[in-house]
N, C-alpha and C positions, 0 to 999 in steps of 0.2 A: 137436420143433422142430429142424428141421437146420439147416447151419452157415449155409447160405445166408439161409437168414431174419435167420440172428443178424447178418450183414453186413448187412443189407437197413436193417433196425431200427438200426442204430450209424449207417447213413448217411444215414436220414432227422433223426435224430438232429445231423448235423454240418450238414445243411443248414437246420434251424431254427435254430441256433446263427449261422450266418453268414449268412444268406438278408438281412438289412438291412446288412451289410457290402459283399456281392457285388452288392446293385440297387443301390447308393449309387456304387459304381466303374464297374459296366457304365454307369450314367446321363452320369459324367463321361467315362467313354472311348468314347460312341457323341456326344458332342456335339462338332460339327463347326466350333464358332465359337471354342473355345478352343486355343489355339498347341498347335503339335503335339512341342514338349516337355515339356506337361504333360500331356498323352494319352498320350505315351512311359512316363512316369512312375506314370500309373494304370493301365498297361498293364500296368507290373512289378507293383506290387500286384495287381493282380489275378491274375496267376500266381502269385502266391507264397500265397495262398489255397490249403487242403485241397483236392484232384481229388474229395474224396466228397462238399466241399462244395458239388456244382452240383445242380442237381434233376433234369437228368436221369437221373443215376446210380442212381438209384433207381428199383424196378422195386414192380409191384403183382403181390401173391402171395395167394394162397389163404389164407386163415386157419385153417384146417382140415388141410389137405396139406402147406402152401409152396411148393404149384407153381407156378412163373412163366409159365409159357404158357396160354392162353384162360381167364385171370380175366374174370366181369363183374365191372366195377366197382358195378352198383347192389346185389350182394351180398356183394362179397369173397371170393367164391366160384370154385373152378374149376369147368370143365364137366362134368367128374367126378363130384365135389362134389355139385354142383346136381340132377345126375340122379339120381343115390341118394339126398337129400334129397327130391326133389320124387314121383319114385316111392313111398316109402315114408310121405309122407302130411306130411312136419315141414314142408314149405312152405307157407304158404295162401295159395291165388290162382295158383297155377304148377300148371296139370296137362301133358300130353303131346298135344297139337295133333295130332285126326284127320281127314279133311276125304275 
């Protein structure tokens, strides 16, 4: 496991920790009927929230490699991965499309 996963993992990590904190402030600082210095105010809190606390920061990785580029999601898999899995027989239901 390289270092990057280990980030990966710490950050999803910070986001289920905060993740009802940050919809709780985003809800009050995108409503538009409440005075705009109490939206100032949830404004500041909400910056002052972790950056690894948002969910985009987080990236879908291989679980095999740690690759962050051309994971599928429905196996956690890179396409790397997937092809030397699915060649070598450990997949079932995935073969190599000839037409």
């Amino acid at each position: 496991m390289n270092n990057r996963v280990g980030r990966d993992i710490h950050r999803r990590f910070s986001v289920k920790r905060n993740q009802i904190t940050r919809y709780q402030l985003r809800s009050l600082f995108q409503n538009q009927s409440l005075p705009d210095w109490v939206r100032f105010t949830v404004g500041e809190r909400l910056n002052k929230l972790p950056r690894n606390s948002s969910p985009t920061r987080s990236r879908n990785r291989c679980v095999l490699s740690g690759r962050g580029r051309g994971v599928y999601r429905f196996c956690k898999l890179s396409r790397i991965q997937l092809r030397e899995l699915a060649a070598s027989g450990v997949l079932c239901g995935i073969s190599k499309s000839s037409w």
